[in-house]
C-alpha positions as CSV (number, residue, x, y, z in Angstrom):
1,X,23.5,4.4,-17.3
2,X,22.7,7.7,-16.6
3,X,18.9,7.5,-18.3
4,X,18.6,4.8,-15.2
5,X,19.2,7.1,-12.3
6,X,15.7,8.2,-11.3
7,X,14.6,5.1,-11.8
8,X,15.8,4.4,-8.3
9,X,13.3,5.6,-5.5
10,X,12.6,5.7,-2.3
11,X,10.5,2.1,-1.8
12,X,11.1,0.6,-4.9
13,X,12.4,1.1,-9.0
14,X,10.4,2.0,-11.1
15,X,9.6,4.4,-14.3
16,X,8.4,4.2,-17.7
17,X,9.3,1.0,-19.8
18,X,11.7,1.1,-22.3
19,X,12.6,4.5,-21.0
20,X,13.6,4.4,-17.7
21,X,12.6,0.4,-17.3
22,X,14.6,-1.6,-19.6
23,X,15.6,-5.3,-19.7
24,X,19.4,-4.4,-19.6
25,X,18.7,-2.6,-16.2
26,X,17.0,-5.7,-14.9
27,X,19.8,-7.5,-15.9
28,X,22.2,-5.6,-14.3
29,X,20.1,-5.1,-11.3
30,X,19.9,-8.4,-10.4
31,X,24.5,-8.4,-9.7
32,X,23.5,-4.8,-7.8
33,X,21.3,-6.9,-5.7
34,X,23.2,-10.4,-5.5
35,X,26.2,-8.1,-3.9
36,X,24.6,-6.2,-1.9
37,X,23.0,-9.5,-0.1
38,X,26.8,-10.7,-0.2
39,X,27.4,-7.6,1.5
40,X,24.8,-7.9,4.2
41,X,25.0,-12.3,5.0
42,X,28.8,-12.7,3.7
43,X,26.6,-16.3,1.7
44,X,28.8,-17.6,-0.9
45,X,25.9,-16.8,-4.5
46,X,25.6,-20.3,-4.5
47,X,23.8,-21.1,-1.4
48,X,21.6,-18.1,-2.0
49,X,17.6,-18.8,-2.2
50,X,16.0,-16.2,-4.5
51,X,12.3,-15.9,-5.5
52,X,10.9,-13.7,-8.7
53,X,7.4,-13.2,-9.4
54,X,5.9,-10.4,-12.5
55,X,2.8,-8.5,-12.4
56,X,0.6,-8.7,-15.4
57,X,2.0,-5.5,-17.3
58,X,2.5,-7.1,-20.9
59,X,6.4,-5.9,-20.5
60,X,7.0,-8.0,-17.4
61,X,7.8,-11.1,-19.1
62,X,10.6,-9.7,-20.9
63,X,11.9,-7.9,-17.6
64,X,11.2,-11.5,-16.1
65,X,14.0,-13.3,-18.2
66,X,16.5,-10.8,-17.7
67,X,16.7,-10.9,-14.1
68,X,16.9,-14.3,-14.1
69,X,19.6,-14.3,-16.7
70,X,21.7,-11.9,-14.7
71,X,21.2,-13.9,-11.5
72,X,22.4,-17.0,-13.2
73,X,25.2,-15.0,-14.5
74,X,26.2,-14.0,-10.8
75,X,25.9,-17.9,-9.6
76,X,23.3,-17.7,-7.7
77,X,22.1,-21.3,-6.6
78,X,18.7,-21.2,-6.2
79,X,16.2,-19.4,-8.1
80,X,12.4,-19.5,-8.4
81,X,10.6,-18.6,-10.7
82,X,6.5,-18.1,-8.9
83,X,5.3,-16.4,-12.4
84,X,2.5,-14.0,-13.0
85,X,1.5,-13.3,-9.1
86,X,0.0,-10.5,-6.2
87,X,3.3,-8.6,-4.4
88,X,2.2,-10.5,-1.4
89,X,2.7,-14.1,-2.7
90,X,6.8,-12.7,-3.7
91,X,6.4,-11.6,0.6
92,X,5.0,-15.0,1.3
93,X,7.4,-17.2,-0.8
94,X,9.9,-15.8,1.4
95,X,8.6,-17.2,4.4
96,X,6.8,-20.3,3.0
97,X,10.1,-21.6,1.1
98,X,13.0,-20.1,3.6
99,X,14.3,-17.8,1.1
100,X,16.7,-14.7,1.4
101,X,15.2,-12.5,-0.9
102,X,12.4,-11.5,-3.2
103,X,12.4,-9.8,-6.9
104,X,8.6,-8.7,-7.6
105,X,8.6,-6.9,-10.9
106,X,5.7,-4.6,-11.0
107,X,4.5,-0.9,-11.1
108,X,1.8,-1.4,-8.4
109,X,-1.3,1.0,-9.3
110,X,1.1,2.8,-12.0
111,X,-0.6,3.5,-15.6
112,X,0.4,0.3,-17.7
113,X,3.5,2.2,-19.5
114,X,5.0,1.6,-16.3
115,X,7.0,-0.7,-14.5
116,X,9.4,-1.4,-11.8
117,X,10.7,-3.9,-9.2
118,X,10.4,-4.2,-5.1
119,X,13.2,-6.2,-3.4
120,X,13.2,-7.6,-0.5
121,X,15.7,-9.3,1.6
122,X,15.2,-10.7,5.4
123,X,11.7,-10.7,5.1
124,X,12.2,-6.9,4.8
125,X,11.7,-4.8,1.9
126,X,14.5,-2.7,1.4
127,X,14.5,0.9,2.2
128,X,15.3,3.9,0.6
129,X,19.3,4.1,2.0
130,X,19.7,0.1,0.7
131,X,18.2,1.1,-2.6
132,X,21.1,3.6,-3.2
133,X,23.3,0.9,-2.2
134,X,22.2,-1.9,-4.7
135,X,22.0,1.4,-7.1
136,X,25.5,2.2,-6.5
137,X,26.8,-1.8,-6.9
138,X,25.0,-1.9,-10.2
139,X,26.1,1.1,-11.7
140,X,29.3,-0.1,-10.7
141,X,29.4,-3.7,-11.8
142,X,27.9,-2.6,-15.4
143,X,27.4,-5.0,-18.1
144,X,26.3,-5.1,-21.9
145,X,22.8,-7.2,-22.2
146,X,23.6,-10.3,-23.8
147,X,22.4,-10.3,-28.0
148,X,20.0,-13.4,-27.0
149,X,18.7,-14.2,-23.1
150,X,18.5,-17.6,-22.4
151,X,15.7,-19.4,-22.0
152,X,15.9,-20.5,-18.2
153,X,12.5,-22.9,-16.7
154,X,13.1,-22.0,-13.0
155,X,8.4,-22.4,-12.6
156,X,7.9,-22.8,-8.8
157,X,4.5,-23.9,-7.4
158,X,3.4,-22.0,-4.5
159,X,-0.5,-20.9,-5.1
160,X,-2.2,-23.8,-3.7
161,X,0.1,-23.6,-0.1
162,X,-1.0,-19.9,0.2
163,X,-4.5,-21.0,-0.7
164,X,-4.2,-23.8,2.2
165,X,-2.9,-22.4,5.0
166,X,-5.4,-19.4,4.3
167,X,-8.1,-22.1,4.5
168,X,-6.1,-23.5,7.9
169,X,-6.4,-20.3,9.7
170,X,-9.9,-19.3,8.6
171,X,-12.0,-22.4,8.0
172,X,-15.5,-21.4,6.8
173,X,-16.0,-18.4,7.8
174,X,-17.3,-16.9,4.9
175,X,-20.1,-19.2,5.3
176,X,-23.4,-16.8,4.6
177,X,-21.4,-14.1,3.4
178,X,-22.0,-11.9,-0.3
179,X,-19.1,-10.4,-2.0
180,X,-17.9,-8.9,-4.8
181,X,-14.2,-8.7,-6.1
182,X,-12.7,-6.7,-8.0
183,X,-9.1,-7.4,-9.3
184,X,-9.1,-4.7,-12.1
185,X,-7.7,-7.4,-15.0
186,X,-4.4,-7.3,-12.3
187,X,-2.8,-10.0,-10.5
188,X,-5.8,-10.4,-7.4
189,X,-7.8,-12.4,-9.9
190,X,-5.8,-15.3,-9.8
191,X,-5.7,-15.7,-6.2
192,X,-8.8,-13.5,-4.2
193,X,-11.6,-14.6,-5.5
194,X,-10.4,-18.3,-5.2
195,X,-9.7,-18.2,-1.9
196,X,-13.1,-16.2,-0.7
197,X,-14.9,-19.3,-1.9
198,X,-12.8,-21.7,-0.5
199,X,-13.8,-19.9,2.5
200,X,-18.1,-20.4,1.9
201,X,-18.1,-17.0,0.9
202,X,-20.6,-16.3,-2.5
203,X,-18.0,-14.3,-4.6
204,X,-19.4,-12.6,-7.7
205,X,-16.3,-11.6,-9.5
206,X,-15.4,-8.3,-11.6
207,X,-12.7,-8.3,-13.9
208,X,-10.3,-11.8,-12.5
209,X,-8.8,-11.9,-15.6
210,X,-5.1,-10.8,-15.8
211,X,-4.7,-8.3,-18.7
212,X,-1.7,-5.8,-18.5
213,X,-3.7,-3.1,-20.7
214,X,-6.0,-2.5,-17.9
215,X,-9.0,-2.3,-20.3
216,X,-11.8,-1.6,-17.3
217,X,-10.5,0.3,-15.1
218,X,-7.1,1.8,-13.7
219,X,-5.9,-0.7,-10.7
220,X,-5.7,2.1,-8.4
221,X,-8.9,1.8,-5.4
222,X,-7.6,5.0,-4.0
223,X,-9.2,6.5,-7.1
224,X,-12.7,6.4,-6.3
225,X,-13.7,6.4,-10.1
226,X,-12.2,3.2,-10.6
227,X,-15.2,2.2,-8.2
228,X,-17.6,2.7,-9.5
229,X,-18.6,-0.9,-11.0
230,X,-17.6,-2.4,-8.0
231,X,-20.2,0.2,-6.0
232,X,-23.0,-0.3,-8.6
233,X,-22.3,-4.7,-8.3
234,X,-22.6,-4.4,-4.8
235,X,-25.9,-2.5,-4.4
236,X,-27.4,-4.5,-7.1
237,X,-26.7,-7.7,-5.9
238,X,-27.4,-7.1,-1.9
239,X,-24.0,-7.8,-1.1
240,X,-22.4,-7.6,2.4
241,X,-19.8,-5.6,0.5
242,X,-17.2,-5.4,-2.3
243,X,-13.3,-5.6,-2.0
244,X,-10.7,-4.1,-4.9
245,X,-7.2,-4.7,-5.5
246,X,-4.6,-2.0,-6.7
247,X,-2.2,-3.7,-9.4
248,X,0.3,-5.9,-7.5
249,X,-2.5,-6.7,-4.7
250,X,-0.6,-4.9,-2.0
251,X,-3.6,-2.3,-1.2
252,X,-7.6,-3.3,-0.3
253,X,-10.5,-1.2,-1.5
254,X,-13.5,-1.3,0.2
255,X,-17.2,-0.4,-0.1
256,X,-20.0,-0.5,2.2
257,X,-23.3,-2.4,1.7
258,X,-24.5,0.6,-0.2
259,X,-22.0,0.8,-2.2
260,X,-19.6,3.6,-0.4
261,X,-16.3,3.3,-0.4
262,X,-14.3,3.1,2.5
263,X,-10.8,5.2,3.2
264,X,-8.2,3.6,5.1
265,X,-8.9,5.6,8.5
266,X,-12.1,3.7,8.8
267,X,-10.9,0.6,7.6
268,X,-8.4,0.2,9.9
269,X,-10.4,1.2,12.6
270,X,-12.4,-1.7,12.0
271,X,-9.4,-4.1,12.1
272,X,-8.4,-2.4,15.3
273,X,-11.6,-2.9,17.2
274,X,-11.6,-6.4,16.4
275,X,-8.5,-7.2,18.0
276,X,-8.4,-4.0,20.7
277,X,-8.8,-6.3,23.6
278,X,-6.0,-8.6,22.8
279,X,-3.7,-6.1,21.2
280,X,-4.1,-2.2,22.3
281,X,-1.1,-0.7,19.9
282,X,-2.1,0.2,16.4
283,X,0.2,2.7,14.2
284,X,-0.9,4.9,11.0
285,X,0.0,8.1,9.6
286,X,-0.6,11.5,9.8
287,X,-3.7,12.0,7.2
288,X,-5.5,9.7,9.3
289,X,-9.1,11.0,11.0
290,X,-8.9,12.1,14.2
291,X,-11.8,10.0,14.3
292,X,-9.3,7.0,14.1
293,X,-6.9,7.9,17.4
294,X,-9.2,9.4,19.2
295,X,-12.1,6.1,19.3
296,X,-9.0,3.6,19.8
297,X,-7.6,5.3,22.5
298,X,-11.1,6.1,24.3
299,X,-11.8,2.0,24.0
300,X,-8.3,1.7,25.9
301,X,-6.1,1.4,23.0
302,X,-3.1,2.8,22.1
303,X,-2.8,4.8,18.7
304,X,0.1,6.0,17.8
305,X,0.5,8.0,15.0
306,X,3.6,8.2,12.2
307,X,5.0,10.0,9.1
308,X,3.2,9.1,5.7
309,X,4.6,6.1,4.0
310,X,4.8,2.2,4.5
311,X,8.8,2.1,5.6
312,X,7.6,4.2,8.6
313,X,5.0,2.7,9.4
314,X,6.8,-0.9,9.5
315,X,9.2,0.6,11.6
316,X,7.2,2.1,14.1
317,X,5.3,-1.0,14.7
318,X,8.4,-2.6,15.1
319,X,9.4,-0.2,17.8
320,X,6.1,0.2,19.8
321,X,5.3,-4.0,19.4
322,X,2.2,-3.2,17.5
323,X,1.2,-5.8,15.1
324,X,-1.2,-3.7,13.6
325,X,-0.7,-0.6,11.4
326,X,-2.2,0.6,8.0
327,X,-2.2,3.8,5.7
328,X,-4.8,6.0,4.1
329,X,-4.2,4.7,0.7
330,X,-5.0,0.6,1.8
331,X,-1.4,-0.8,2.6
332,X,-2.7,-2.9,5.9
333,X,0.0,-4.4,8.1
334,X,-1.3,-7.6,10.2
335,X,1.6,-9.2,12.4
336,X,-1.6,-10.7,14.0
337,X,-1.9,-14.5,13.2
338,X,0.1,-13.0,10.3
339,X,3.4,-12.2,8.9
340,X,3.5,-8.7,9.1
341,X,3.6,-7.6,5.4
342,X,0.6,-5.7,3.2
343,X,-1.6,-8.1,1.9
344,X,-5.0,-7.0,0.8
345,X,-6.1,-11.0,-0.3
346,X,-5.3,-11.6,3.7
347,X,-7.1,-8.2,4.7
348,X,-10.2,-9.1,2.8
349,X,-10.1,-12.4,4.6
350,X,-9.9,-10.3,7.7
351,X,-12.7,-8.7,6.9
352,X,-15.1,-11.6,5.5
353,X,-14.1,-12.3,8.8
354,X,-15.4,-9.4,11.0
355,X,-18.5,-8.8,8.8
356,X,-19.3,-12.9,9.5
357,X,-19.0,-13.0,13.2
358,X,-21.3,-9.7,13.4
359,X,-24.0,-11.4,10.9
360,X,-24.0,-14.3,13.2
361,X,-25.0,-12.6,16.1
362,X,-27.0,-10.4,14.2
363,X,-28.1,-11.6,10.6
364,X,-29.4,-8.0,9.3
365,X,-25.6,-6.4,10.5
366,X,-24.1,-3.7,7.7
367,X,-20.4,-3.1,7.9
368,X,-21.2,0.6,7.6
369,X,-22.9,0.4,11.3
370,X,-19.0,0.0,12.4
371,X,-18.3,3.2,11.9
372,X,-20.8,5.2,13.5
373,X,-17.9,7.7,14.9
374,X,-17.3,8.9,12.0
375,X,-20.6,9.9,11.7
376,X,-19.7,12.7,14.3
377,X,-17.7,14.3,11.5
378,X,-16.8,16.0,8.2
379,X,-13.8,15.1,6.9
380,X,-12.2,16.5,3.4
381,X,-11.1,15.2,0.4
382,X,-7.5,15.1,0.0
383,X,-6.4,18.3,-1.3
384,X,-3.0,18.6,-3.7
385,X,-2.2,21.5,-3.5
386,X,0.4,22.8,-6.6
387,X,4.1,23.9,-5.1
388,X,7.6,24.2,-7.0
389,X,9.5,21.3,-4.8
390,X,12.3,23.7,-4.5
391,X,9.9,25.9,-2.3
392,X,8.0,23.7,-0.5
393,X,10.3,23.6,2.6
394,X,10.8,27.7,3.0
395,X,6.8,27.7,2.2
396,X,5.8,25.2,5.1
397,X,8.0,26.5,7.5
398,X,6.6,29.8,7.0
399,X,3.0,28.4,7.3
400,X,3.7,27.1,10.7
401,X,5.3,30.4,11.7
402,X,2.0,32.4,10.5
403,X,0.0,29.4,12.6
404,X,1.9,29.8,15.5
405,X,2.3,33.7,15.5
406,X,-1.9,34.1,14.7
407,X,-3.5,30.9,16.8
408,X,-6.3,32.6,15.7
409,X,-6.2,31.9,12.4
410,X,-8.7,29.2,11.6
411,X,-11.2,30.4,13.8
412,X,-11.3,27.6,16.2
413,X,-8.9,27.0,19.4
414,X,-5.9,24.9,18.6
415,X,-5.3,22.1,21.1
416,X,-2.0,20.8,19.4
417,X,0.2,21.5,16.4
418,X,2.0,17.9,15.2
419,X,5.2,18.2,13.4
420,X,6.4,14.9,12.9
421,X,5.4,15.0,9.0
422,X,4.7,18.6,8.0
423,X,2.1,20.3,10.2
424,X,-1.3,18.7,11.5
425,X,-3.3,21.2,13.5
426,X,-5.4,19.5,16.4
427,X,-9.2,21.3,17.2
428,X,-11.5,19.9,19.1
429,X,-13.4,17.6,16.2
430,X,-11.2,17.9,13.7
431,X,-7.8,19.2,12.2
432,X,-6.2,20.8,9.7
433,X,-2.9,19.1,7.4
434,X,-0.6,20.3,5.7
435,X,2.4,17.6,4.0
436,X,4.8,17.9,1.4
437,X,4.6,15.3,-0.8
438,X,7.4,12.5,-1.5
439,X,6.7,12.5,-5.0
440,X,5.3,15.5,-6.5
441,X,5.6,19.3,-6.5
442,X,2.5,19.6,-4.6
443,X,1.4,19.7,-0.9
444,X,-1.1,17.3,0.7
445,X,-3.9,18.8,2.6
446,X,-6.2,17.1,4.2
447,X,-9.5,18.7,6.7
448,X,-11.9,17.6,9.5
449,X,-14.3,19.0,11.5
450,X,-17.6,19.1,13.7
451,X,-19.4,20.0,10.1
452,X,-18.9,20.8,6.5
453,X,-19.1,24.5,7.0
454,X,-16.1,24.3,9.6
455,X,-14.0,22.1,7.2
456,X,-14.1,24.0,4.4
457,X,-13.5,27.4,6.2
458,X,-10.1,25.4,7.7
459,X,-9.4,24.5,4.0
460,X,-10.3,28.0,2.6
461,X,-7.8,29.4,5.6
462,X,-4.8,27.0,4.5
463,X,-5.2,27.7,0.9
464,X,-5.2,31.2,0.8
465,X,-2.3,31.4,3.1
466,X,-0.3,29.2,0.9
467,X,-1.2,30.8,-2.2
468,X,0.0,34.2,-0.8
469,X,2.8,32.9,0.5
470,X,4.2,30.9,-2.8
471,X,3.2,33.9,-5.0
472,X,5.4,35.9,-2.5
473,X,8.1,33.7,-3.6
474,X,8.0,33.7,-7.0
């Protein structure tokens, strides 16, 4: 069991198959999971609703039939079985088929070695404290696998009522509208591309068909190599733009008109002007652009800003109403005329959407012309920065100390210094981040300012401050 124990993280499970990710783990997950739901509704196993759904890694088959096996094993009363599907159709099934819970095996954007599983229960996905808890109840409740798994047929239709009420709350919109789609041989295939059409839309499709060895690209659109098709499909073929898919569908990709690709700041500012009006509160994180808060809250928004990471950004929506929130890396949150859960086949629906109702009042409208605010500035890279994870909180505490001992440093008057996730330093046009990372020993930095020169002196300032200061720890 003890080979298991950083399998367990802080939004999910996951690790390398056969390593850390093994069918006995999955099977004795699934009694970790059945009692801790116990736990939380006091429902006797029997009157339990579970859904399970597998992304198309080539081991997820095999992980498939041993959670099922070890939910049969705990009694569980319903079960259904969705098959090879996006993250968001486990979400939906929830809602769609009044379930309690939701087992998605997958390793999201993860190199295909990988693998994993993302439970949800309540319509929620469970957080890094409930994690430990289903961690501790199956460590606790340990069994041997069985020799042979049996062969359970638990298939549950529930494409074709996504597909439907998608097609209910959009109609034709897509009518007029060029796009490309790239699913990256993951699970988006089966379900994006579809749908767009449904729509009106003219979909030339990249890579639909599900193949867990990734042989394209890697299903990661954060990586802007894994692109680069998508970029050269779009320009070729005067599309209005190209969408990607990370592994599990969870997180949208986006390129412009000429082929640019989009980070999540300027996405989401588009979602928010769309629905400003109607709904002023919109949440993100901390790498955001300036750019971002600043043009929401001068069109009489409200932008608030959180730590990095999807379980606080869900929970600060819930706090401040919003039903609108979204991270650098894709994950888009849509509570309006939505569920509230990341979904980048909705979001792409959302955005046929937007582009549409622009082309119909002008039919030579680019997406790009949206973001014309961020014209105004020069915004970084993001920059890992390498630290030993046993230093990183003595070195960032001392960073802010040498920030806010020498205000001068960077050369530019400090308006603000944010601490709610590391340190973001505010200038006028622009600011300087500095985050320790959840996963790695590394830091995240992340610039902005009136002009390139500017930005890269703030970056040059912040790394040779940090490097001095780790060497002087070492």
């Amino acid at each position: 069991m003890q080979k298991y124990e950083h399998a367990f993280g802080k939004n999910d499970i996951r690790g390398i198959y056969n390593d850390d990710i093994t069918e006995e783990l999955f099977y004795n997950i699934a009694t970790g999971y059945i009692k801790w739901i116990i736990n939380q509704n006091k429902k006797d196993p029997k009157d339990l609703r579970i859904s399970i759904c597998m992304d198309a890694r080539l081991h997820s088959p095999s992980l498939k039939d041993a959670l099922i096996n070890g939910l049969v094993e705990n009694k569980v009363g319903h079960i259904e079985d969705l098959g090879l599907k996006p993250t968001p159709i486990g979400y939906y099934s929830e809602v769609a088929h009044n379930l309690d819970g939701a087992m998605i095996i997958t390793a999201s954007h993860n190199p295909k070695e990988y693998n994993g599983l993302k439970m949800t229960f309540n319509r929620q996905t469970l957080n890094e404290v409930q994690i430990k808890e289903v961690k501790e109840l199956t460590f606790n409740n340990w069994k041997n696998l069985p020799e042979k798994l049996a062969n359970y047929d638990y298939s549950t239709e529930i494409l074709k009522e996504y597909i439907e009420e998608m097609k209910k709350n959009f109609g034709n919109i897509g009518h007029g509208i060029k796009v490309v789609v790239d699913s990256a041989n993951a699970t988006g295939g089966i379900v994006g591309p579809i749908l767009y059409k449904e729509l009106g839309c003219e979909v030339i499709e990249l890579f639909s068909e599900p193949d867990g060895t990734f042989p394209n690209h890697h299903p990661n659109p954060s990586v802007l190599s894994t692109l680069k098709t998508l970029s050269k499909t779009v320009v070729e073929n005067n599309a209005d733009f190209g969408i990607a898919y990370d592994g599990d569908s969870d997180r949208i990709g986006i390129v412009d008109s000429q082929g640019n690709p989009l980070t999540g700041d300027k996405l989401l500012l588009i979602y928010a002007m769309d629905i400003i009006d109607k709904h002023p509160t919109v949440v993100s994180e901390v790498k955001c652009s300036q750019v971002l808060y600043d043009t929401i809250n001068e069109a009489g928004g409200n932008a608030v800003m959180c730590k990095t990471g999807h379980g606080y950004i869900k929970d600060k929506m819930k706090e401040t109403n919003a039903i609108l929130g979204g991270e650098m890396s894709g994950h888009t949150f849509f509570k309006d005329r939505y569920y509230g859960f990341d979904d980048a086949i909705y979001a792409g629906c959302r955005m046929i959407e937007i582009v549409a109702k622009h082309k119909k009042i002008n039919p030579n409208f680019k997406l790009e012309s949206l973001l014309e605010p961020f014209t105004k500035v020069y915004t970084s890279d993001e920059v890992r920065f390498p630290c030993p994870n046993n230093l990183k909180k003595e070195v960032l505490e001392e960073m802010k100390n040498e920030v806010q001992s020498n205000p001068q440093i960077f050369g530019s008057p400090i308006k603000e210094i944010i601490t709610l996730d590391g340190m973001r330093i505010v200038f006028k046009g622009g600011f300087a981040l500095i985050r320790q990372s959840n996963t790695e020993p590394v830091f995240t930095l992340r610039f902005e300012a009136n002009n390139e020169a500017e930005c890269n002196k703030f970056k040059e300032v912040m790394t040779s401050q940090l490097d001095k200061i780790i060497k002087s720890k070492q």
